[in-house]
N, CA, C and O of each residue as an XYZ file, in Angstrom:
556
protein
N      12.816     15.306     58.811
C      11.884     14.470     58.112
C      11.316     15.159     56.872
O      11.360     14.295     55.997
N      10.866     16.147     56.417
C      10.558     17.403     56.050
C      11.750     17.135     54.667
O      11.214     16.848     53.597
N      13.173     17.215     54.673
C      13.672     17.331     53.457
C      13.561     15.670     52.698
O      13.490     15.396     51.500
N      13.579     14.729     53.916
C      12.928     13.108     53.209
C      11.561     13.008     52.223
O      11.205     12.132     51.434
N      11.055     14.076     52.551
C       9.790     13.796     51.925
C       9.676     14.640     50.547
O       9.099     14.214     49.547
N      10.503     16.279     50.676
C      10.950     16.498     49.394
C      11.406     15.712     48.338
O      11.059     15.821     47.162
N      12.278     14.837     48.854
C      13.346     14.501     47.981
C      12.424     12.972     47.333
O      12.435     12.756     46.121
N      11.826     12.210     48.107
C      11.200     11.326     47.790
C       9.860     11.823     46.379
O       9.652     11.658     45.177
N       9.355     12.394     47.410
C       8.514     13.218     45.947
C       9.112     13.816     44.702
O       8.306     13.789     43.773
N      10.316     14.366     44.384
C      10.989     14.849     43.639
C      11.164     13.289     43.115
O      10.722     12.827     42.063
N      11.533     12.957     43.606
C      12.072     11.435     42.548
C      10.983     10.337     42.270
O      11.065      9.386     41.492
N       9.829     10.735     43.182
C       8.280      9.780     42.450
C       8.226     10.786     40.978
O       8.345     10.191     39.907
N       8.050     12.267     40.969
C       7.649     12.944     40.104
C       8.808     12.877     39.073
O       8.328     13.219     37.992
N      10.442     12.515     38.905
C      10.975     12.386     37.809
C      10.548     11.228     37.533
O      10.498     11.191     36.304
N      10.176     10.159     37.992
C       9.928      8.087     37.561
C       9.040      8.331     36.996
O       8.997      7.680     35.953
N       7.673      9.423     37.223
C       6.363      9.877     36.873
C       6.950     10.471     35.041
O       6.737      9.705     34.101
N       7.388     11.331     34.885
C       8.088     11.869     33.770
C       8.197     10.731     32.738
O       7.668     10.616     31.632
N       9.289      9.679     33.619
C      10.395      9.471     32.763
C       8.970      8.330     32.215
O       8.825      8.452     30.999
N       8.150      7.507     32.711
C       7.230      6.731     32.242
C       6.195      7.140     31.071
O       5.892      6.484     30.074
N       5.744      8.404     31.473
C       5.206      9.288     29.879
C       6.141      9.355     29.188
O       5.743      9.104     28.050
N       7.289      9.569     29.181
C       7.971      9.831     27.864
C       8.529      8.491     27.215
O       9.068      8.571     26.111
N       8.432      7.371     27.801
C       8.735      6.509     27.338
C       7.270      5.269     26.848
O       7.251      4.161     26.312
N       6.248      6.174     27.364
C       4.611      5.417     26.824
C       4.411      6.332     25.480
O       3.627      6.017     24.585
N       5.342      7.675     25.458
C       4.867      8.464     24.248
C       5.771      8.075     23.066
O       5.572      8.326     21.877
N       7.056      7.252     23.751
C       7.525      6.811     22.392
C       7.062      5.869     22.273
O       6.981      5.863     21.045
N       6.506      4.663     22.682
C       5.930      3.550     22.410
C       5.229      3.385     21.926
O       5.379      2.737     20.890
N       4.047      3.811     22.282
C       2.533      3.367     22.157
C       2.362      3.957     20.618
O       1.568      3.373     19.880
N       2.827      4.686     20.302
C       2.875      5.647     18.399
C       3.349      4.201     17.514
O       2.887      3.857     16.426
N       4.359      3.512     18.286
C       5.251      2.651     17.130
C       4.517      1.395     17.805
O       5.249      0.648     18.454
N       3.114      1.068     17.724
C       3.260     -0.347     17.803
C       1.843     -0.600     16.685
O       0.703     -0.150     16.800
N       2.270     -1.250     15.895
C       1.033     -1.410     15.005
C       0.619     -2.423     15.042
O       1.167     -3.354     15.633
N      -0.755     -2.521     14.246
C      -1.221     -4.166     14.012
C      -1.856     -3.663     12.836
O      -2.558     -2.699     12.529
N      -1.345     -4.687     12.277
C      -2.225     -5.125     10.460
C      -3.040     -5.381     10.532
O      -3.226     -5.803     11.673
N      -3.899     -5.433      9.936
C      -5.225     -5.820      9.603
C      -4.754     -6.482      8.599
O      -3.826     -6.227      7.831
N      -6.034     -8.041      8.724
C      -6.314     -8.926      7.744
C      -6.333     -8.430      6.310
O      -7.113     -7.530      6.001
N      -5.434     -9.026      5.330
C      -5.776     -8.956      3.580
C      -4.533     -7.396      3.594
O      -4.096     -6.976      2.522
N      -4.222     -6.880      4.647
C      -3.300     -5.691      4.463
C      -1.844     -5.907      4.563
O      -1.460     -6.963      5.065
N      -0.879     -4.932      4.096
C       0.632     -5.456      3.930
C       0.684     -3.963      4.386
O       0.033     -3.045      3.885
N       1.524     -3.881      5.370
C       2.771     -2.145      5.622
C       3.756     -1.997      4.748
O       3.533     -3.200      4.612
N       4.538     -1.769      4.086
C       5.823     -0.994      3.508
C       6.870     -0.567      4.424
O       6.928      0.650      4.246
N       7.831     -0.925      5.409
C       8.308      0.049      6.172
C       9.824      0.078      5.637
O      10.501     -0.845      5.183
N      10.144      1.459      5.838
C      10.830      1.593      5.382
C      12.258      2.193      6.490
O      11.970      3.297      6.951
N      13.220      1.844      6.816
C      14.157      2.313      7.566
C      15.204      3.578      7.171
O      16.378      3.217      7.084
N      15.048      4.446      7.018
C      15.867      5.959      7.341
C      15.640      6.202      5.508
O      16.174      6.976      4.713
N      14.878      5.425      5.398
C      14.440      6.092      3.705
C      14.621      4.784      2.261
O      14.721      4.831      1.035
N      14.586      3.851      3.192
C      15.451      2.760      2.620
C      14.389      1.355      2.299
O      14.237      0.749      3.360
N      13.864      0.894      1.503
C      13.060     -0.757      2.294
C      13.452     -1.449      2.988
O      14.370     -2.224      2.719
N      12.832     -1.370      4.164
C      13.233     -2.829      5.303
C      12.967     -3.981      5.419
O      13.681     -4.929      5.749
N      11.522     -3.908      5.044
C      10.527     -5.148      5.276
C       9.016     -4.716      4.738
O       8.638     -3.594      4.402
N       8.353     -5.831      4.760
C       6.817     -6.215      4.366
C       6.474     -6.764      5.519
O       6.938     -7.851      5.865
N       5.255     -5.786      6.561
C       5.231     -6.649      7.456
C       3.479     -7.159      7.303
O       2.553     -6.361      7.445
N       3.331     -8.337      7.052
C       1.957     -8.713      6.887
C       1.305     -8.986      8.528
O       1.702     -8.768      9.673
N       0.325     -9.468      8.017
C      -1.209     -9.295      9.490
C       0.034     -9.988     10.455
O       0.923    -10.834     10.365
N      -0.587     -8.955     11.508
C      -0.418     -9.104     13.179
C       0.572     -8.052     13.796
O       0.568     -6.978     13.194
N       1.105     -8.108     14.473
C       1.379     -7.083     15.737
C       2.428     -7.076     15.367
O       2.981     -8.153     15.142
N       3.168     -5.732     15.143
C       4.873     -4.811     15.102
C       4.964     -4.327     15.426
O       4.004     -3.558     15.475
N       6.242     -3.927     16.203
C       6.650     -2.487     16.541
C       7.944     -2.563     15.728
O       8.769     -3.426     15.428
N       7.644     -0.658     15.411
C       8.753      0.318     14.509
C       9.845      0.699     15.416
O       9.630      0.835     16.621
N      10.881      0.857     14.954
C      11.759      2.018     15.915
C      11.384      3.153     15.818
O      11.064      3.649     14.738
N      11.353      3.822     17.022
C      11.203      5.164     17.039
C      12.010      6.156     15.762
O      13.177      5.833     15.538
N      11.613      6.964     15.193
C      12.737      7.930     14.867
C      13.337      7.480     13.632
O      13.630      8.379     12.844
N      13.555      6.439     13.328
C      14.291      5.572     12.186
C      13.412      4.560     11.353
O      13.424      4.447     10.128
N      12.584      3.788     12.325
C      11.630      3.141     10.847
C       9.994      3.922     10.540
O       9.445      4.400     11.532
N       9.558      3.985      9.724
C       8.635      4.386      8.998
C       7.427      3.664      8.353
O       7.922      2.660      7.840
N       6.127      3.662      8.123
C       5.646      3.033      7.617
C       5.303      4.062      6.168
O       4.783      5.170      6.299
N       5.658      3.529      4.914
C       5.791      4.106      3.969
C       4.556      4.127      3.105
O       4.078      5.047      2.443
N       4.102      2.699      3.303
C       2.791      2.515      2.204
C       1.644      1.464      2.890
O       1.878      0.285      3.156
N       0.473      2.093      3.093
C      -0.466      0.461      3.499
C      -0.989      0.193      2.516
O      -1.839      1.012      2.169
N      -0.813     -0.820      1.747
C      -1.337     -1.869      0.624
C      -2.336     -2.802      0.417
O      -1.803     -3.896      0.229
N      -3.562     -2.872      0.364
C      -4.413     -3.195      0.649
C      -4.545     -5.048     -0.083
O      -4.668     -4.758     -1.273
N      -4.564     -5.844     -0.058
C      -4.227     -6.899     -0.734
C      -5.866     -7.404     -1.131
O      -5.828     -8.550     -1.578
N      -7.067     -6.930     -1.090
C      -8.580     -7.397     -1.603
C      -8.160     -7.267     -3.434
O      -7.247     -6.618     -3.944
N      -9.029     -7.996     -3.995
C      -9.174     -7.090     -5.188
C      -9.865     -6.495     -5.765
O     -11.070     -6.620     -5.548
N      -9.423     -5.654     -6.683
C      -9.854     -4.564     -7.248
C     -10.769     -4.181     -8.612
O     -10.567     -4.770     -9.674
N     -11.540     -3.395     -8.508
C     -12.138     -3.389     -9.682
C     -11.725     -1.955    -10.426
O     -11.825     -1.036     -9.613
N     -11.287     -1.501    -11.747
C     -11.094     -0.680    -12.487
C     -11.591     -0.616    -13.114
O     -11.814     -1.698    -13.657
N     -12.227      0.488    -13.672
C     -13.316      0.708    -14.736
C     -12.685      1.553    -15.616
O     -12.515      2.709    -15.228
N     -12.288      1.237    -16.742
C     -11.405      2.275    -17.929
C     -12.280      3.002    -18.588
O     -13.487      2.759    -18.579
N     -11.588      4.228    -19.393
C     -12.832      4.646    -20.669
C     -12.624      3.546    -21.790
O     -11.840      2.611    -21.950
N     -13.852      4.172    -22.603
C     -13.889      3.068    -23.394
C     -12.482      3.196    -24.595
O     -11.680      4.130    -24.622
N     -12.483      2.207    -25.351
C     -10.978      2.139    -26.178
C     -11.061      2.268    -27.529
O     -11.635      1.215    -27.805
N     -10.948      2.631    -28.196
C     -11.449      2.481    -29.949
C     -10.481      1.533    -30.424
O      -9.285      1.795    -30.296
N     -11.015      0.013    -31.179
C     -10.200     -0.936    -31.886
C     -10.480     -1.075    -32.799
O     -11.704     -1.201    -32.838
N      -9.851     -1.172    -34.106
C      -9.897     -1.937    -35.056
C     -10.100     -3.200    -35.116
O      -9.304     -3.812    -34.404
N     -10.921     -3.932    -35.735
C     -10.367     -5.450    -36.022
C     -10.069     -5.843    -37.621
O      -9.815     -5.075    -38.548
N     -10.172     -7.114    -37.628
C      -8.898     -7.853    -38.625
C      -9.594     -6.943    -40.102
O      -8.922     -6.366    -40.957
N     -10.753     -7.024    -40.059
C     -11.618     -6.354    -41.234
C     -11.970     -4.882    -41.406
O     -12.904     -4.416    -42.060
N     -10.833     -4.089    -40.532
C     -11.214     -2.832    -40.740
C     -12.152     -1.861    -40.271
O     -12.402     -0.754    -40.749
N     -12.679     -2.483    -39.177
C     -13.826     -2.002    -38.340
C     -13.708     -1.240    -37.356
O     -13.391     -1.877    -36.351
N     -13.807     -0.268    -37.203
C     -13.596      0.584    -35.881
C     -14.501      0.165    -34.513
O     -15.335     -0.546    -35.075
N     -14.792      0.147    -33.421
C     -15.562      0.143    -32.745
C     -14.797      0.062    -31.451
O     -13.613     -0.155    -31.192
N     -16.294      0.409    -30.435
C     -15.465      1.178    -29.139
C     -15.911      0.097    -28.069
O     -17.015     -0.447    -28.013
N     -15.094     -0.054    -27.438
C     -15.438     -1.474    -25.625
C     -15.049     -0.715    -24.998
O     -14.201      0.159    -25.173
N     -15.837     -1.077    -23.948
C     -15.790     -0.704    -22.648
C     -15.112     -1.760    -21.624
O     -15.555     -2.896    -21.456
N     -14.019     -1.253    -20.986
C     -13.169     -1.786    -20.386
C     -12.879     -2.104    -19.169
O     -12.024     -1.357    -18.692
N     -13.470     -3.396    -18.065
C     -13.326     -3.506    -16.735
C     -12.563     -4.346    -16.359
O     -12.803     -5.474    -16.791
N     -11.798     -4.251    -15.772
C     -10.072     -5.015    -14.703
C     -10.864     -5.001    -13.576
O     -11.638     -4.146    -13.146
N     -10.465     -6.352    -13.068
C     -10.663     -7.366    -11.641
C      -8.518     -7.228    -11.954
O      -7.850     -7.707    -12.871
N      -8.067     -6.364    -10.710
C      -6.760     -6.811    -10.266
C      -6.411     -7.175     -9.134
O      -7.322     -6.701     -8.455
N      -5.532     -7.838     -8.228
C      -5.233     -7.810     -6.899
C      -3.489     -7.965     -7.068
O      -2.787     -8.409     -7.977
N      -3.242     -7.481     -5.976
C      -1.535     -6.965     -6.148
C      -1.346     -8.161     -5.157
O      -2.129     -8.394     -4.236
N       0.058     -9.081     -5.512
C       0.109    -10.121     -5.072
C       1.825     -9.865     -4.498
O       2.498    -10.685     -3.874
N       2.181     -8.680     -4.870
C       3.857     -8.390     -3.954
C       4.098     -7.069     -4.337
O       4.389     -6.429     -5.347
N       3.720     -6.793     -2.380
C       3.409     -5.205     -2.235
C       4.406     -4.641     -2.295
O       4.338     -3.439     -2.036
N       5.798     -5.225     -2.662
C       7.218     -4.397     -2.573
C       7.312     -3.921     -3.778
O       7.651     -2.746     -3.915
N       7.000     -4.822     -5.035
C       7.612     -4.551     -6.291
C       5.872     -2.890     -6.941
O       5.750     -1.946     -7.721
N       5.072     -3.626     -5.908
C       4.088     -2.659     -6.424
C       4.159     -1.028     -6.241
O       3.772     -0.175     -7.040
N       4.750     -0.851     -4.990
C       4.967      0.487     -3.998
C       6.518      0.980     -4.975
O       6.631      2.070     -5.535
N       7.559     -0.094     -4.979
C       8.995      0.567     -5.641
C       8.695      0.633     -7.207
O       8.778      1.658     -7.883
N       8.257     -0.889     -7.765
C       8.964     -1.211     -8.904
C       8.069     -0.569    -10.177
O       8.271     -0.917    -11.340
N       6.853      0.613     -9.713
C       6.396      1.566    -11.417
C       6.106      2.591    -10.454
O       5.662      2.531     -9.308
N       6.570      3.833    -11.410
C       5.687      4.708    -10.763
C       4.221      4.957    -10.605
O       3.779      5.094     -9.464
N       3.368      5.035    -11.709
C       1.595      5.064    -11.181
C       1.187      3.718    -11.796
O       0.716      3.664    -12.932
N       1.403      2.468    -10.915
C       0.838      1.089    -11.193
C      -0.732      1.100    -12.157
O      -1.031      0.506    -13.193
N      -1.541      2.087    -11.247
C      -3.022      1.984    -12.088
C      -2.768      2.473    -14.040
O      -2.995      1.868    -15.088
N      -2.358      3.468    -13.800
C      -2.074      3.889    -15.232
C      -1.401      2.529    -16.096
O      -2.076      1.929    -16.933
N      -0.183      2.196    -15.814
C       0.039      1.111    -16.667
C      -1.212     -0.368    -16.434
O      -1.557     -1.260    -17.209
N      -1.492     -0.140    -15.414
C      -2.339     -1.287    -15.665
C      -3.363     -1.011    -16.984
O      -3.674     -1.927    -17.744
N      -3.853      0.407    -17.153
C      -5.431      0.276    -17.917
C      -4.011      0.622    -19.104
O      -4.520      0.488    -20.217
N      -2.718      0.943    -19.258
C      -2.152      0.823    -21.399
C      -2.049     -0.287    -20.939
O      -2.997     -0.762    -21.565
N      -1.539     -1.438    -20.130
C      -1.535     -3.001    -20.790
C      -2.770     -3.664    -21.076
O      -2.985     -4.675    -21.744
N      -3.419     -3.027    -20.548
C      -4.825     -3.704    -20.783
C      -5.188     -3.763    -22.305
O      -5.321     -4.738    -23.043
N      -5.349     -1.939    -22.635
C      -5.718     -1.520    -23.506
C      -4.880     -2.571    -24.611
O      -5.524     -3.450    -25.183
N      -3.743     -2.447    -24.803
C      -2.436     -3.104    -25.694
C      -3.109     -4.472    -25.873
O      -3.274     -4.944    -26.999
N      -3.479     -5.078    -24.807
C      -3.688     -6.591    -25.410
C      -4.925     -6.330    -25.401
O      -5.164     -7.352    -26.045
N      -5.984     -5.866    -25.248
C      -7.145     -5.853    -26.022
C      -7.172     -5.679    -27.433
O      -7.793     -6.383    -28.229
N      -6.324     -4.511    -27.739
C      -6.130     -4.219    -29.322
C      -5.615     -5.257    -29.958
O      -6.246     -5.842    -30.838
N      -4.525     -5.567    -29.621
C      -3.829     -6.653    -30.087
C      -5.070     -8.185    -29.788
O      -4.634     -9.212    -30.309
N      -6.133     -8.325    -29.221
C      -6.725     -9.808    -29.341
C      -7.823     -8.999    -30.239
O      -7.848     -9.588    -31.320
N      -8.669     -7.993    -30.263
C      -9.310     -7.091    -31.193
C      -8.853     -7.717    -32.675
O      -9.244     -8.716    -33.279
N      -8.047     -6.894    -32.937
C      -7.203     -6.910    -34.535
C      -6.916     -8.204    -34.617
O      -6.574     -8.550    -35.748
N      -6.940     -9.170    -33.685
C      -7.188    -10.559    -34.852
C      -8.366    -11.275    -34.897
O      -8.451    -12.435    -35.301
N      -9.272    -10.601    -34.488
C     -10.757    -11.308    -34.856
C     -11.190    -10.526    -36.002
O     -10.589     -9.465    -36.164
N     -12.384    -10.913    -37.086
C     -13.183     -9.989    -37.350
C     -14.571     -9.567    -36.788
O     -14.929     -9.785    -35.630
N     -15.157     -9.067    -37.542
C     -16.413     -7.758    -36.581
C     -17.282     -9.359    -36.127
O     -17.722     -9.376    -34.978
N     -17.484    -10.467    -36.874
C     -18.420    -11.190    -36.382
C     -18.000    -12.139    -35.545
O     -18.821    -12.835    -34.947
N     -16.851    -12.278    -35.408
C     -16.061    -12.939    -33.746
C     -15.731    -12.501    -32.873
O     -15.456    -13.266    -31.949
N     -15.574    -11.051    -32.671
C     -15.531     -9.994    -31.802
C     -16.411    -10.017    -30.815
O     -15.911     -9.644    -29.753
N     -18.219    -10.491    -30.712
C     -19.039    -10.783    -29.947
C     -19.024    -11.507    -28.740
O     -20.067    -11.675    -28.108
């Protein structure tokens, strides 16, 4: 009776094992989004998917979450810009962006530092709507 009870315990304690190691790969890969948020995941280095709000699981080992993207929007505060306008006037604005990123794939792949180009396009068409007013439509 004596080696029945070894052997039984030996094999509660591998089922015991084998259940942690399979709650330790799990429980890591199961996410949930949060509201207004987007994941990035990416598979062995690659884009897979956009997974928006609610409950995913990753593969172990092979998918990745690459970027969390926050989808609220944003406020940027630039330095100020020196413009000309139509009459030759120098003068300096101060520059604030309301943005919100509306496709988190092209935002994460498609520039390298998104904020930076955001405040030269800004700047660009400010100058450019600047330089066609003069100093007393500029207000």
């Amino acid at each position: 009776m004596l080696p029945f009870i070894a052997s039984s315990a030996g094999t509660l304690v591998g089922v015991a094992i084998g259940i942690i190691v399979i709650l330790v790969l799990i429980i890591p890969n199961i996410k949930i989004v949060p509201q207004a948020t987007t994941f990035i995941i990416e598979r062995l280095g690659t884009y897979r998917t956009t997974w928006e709000t609610g409950f995913h699981m990753k593969v172990p080992f092979i998918d990745r979450v690459a970027k969390k993207i926050s989808l609220k929007e944003k406020v940027a505060d630039f330095a100020p810009q020196a413009v000309i306008t139509k009459d030759n006037v120098t003068m300096q604005i101060d520059t604030v962006l309301f943005y919100q990123i509306v496709d988190p794939k092209l935002y994460t792949y498609g520039i390298e530092r998104p904020i930076v180009a955001i405040e030269n396009l800004s700047a660009t068409t400010l100058r450019n709507i600047i330089g066609d007013l003069e100093l007393g439509e500029s207000r």
